[in-house]
C-alpha positions in Angstrom: 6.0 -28.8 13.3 5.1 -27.2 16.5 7.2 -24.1 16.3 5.5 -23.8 12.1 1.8 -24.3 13.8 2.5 -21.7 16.6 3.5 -19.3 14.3 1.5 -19.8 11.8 -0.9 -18.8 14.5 0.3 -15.8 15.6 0.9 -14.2 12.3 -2.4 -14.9 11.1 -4.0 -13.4 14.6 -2.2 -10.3 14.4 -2.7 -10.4 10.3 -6.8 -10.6 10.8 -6.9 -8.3 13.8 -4.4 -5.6 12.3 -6.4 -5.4 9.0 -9.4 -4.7 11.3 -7.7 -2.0 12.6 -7.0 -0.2 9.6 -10.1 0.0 8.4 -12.1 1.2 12.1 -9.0 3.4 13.4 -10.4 6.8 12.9 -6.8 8.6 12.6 -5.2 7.7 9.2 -2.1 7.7 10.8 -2.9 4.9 12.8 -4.7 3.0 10.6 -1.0 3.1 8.0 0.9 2.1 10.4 -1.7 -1.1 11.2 -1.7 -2.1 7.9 2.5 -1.9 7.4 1.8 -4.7 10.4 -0.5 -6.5 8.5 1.8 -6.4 5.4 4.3 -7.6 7.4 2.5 -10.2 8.7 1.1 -11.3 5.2 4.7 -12.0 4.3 5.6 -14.1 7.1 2.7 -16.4 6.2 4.0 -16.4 2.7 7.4 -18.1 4.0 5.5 -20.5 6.0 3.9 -21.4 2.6 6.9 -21.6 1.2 6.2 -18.7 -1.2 9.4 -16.9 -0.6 8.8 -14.4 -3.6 5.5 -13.4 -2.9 7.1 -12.4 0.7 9.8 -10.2 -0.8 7.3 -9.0 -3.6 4.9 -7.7 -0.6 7.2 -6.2 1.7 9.3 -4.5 -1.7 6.5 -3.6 -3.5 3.7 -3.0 -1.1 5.2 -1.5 2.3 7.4 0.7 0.1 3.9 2.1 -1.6 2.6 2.8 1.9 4.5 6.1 1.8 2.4 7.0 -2.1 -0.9 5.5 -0.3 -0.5 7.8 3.2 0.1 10.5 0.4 -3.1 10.2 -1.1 -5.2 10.2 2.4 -3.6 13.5 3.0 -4.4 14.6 0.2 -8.2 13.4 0.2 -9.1 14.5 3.4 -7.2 17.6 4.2 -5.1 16.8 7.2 -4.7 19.9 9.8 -0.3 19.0 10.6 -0.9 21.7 13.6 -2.8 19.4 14.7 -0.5 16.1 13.9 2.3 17.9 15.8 0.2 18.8 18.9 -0.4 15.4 19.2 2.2 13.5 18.3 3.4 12.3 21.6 -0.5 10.5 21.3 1.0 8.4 18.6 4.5 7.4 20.1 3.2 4.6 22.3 1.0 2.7 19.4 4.0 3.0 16.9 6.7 2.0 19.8 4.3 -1.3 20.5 4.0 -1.8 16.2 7.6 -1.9 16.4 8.1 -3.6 18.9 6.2 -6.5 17.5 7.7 -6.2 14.0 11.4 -6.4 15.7 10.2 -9.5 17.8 8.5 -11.1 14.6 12.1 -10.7 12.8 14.1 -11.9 15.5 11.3 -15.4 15.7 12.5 -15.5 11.6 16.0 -14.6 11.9 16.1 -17.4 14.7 14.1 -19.5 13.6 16.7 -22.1 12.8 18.7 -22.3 16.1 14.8 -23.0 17.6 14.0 -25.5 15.5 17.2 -27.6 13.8 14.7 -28.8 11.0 13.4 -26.2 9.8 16.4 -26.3 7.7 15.7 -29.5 5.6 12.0 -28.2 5.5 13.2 -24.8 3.8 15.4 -27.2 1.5 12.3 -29.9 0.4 10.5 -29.8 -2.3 7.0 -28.3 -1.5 5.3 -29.1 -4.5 5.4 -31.6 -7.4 7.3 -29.8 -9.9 11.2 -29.7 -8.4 12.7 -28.8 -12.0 11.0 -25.3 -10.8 12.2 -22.8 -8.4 9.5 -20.4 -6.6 9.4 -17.6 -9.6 8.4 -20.4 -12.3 6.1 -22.4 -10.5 4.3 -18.9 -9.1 4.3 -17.8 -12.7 2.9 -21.1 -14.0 0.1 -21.5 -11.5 -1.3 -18.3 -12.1 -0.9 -18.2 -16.0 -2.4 -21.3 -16.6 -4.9 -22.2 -13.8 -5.8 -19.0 -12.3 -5.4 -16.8 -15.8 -9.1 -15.3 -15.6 -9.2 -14.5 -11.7 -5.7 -13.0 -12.5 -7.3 -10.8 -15.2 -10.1 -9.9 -12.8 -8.1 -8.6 -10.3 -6.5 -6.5 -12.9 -10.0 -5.1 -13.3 -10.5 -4.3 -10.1 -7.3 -2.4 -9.5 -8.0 -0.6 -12.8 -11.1 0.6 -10.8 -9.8 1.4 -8.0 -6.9 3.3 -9.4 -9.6 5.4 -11.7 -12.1 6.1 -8.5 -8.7 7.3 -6.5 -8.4 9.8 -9.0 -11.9 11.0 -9.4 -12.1 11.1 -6.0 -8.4 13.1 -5.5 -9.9 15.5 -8.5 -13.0 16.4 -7.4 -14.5 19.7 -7.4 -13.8 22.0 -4.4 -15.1 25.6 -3.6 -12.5 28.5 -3.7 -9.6 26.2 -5.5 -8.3 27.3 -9.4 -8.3 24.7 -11.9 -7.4 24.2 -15.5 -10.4 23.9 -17.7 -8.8 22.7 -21.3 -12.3 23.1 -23.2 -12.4 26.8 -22.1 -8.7 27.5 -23.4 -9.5 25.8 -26.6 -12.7 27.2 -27.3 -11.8 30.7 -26.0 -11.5 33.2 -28.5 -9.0 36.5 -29.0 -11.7 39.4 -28.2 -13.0 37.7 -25.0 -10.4 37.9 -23.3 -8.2 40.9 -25.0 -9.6 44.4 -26.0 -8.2 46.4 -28.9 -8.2 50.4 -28.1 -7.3 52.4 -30.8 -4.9 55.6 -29.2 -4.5 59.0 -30.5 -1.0 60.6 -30.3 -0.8 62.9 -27.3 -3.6 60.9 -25.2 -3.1 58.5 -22.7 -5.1 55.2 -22.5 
C-alpha cells in the first residue's frame, strides 16, 4: 500500500503542476507538450483507481487528438516556423526532461509488479460491489444511470466549445479571400458579365 500511496502522489503532483503549465507557458509548443504529461499522468491515476478503460480511453483518444489540438493553435495564432526552427535547440532540453519522466513513469508501471508482489491480487480483486461486471459495464452503468444529467452537461459544454473553436478559427481577417454564399446566390448575370454587341470587321 505504500508503493500505491507514493505513486498516487507523484502522479497527481506532476498531474496538478503540469496542467498549470499549460495554461501559463507562453510558447504553445511548450504548453502541448505539458499537457501530453498531464494526460499521461491522468491515466496513471485512472489504473490506481482501478479504471483501466478510462486509462486507455485517455491516452487513445486524447494524446492522439493532441496532434488536431496543436493544429488548431497554429492555426489561431499565426505561428512564424522561421522562428520555431531558429529556436529549436530552446525546446530540446524541456522535451528531453518530459520524456524523460514519461519513460521513468512507464518503467514504475511496467515494474510495478516485481516492486510490489501484491499488487498482483489487488489488480485481480473486485474493486467494487458488482463482480458479474467487468470495467466497460460498470463505467457504462455508473454514468447512465447516476450521473446521466452531468453526462449530458458535459456534452453541452463540449458542444460549446467545439462551436466557439470554430468561430474563433473563422473569424474575419484583413487581406484574406473568403467565400461569401449569400453574394453567389443573390448575384445576378449583368453584375458581373457585360454583353457588347460587335460589328463584323471591328475589334472589341
Amino acid at each position: 500500500m505504500i508503493i500505491s500511496t507514493l505513486a498516487f502522489y507523484l502522479f497527481a503532483t506532476l498531474t496538478v503542476a503540469s496542467a498549470f503549465m499549460v495554461i501559463s507557458s507562453k510558447n504553445p509548443v511548450h504548453s502541448v507538450l505539458f499537457l501530453i504529461l498531464a494526460f499521461f499522468n491522468s491515466a496513471a491515476l485512472f489504473v490506481l483507481l482501478g479504471a483501466e478503460f478510462l486509462a486507455m480511453i485517455l491516452i487513445v483518444v486524447y494524446v492522439g487528438a493532441v496532434a488536431v489540438l496543436f493544429l488548431f493553435v497554429v492555426m489561431m495564432l499565426d505561428i512564424n516556423f522561421s522562428e520555431l526552427r531558429q529556436g529549436f535547440l530552446q525546446y530540446l532540453p524541456i522535451g528531453a526532461l518530459i520524456g524523460i519522466i514519461l519513460m521513468i513513469e512507464l518503467l514504475l508501471v511496467v515494474g510495478g509488479w516485481q516492486l510490489s508482489p501484491e499488487a498482483l491480487q489487488l489488480s485481480s480483486a473486485p474493486t467494487v460491489a458488482m463482480t458479474e461486471m467487468n470495467n466497460t459495464e460498470q463505467l457504462g452503468s455508473l454514468i447512465y444511470t447516476q450521473y446521466v444529467y452531468l453526462f449530458q452537461i458535459a456534452g453541452m459544454i463540449l458542444l460549446v466549445a467545439m462551436i466557439g473553436a470554430i468561430v474563433l478559427t473563422h473569424r474575419q481577417r484583413s487581406g484574406v479571400k473568403k467565400q461569401v454564399i449569400a453574394e453567389q446566390v443573390y448575384r445576378r448575370p449583368e453584375d458581373s458579365m457585360v454583353v457588347r454587341k460587335v460589328e463584323p470587321g471591328q475589334g472589341v
